[in-house]
One Martini backbone bead per residue (centre of mass of N, CA, C, O) as a GRO file, in nm:
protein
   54
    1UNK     BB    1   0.067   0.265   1.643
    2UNK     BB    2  -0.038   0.405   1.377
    3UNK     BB    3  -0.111   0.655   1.144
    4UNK     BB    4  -0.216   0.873   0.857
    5UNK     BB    5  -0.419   1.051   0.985
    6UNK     BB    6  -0.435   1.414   1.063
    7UNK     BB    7  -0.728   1.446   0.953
    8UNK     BB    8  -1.124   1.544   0.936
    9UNK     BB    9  -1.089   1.673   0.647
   10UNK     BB   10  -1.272   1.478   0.444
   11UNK     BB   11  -1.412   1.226   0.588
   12UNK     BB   12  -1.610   1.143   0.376
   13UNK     BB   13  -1.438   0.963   0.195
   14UNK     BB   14  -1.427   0.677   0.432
   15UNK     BB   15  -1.815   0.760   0.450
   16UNK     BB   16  -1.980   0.719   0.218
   17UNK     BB   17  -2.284   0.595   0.337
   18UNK     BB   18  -2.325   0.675   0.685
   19UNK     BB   19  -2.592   0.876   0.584
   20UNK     BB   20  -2.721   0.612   0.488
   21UNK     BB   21  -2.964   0.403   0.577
   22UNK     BB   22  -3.042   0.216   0.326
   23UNK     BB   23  -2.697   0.121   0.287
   24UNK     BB   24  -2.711  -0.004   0.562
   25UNK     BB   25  -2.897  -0.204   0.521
   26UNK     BB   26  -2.799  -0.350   0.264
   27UNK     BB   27  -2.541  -0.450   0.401
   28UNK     BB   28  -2.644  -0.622   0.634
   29UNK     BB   29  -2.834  -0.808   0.463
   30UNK     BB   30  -2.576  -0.932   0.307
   31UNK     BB   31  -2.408  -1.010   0.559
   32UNK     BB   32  -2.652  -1.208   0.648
   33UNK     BB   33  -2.623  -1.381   0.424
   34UNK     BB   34  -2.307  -1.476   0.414
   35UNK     BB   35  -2.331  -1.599   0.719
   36UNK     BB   36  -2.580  -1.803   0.659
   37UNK     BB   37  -2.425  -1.978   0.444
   38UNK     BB   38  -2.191  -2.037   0.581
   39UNK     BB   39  -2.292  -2.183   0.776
   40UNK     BB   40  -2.490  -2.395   0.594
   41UNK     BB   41  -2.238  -2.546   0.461
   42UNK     BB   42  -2.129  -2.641   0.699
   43UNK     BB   43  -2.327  -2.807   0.808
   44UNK     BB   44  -2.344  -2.983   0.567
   45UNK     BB   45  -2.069  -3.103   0.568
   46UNK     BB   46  -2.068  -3.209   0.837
   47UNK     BB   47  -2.342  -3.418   0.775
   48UNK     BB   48  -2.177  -3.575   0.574
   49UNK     BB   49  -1.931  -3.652   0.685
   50UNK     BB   50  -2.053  -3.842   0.938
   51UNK     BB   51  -2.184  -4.003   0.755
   52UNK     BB   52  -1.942  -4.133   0.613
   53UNK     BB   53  -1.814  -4.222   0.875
   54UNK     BB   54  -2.034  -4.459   0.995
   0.00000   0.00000   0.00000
């Protein structure tokens, strides 16, 4: 496997936010809401699921 990266030149143009601490926070808070919906989702989905099996 290779890259296509040869060089740290302008690295900046691929790490656009990351020396913004604010931008980094609410992406994670983004991120922490996607995956608690995911989660709640499936949750209430099988719960439904289990309910109409019995």
């Amino acid at each position: 496997m290779g890259t296509s990266i040869t060089s740290w030149e302008n690295v900046s143009a691929y790490f656009t936010f990351a020396d913004n601490p604010m931008a980094l926070a609410l992406f994670t808070v983004g991120v922490v809401a996607i995956v608690g919906g995911l989660i709640g989702s499936i949750v209430k989905h099988e719960n439904e699921a289990f309910e109409a099996h019995k």
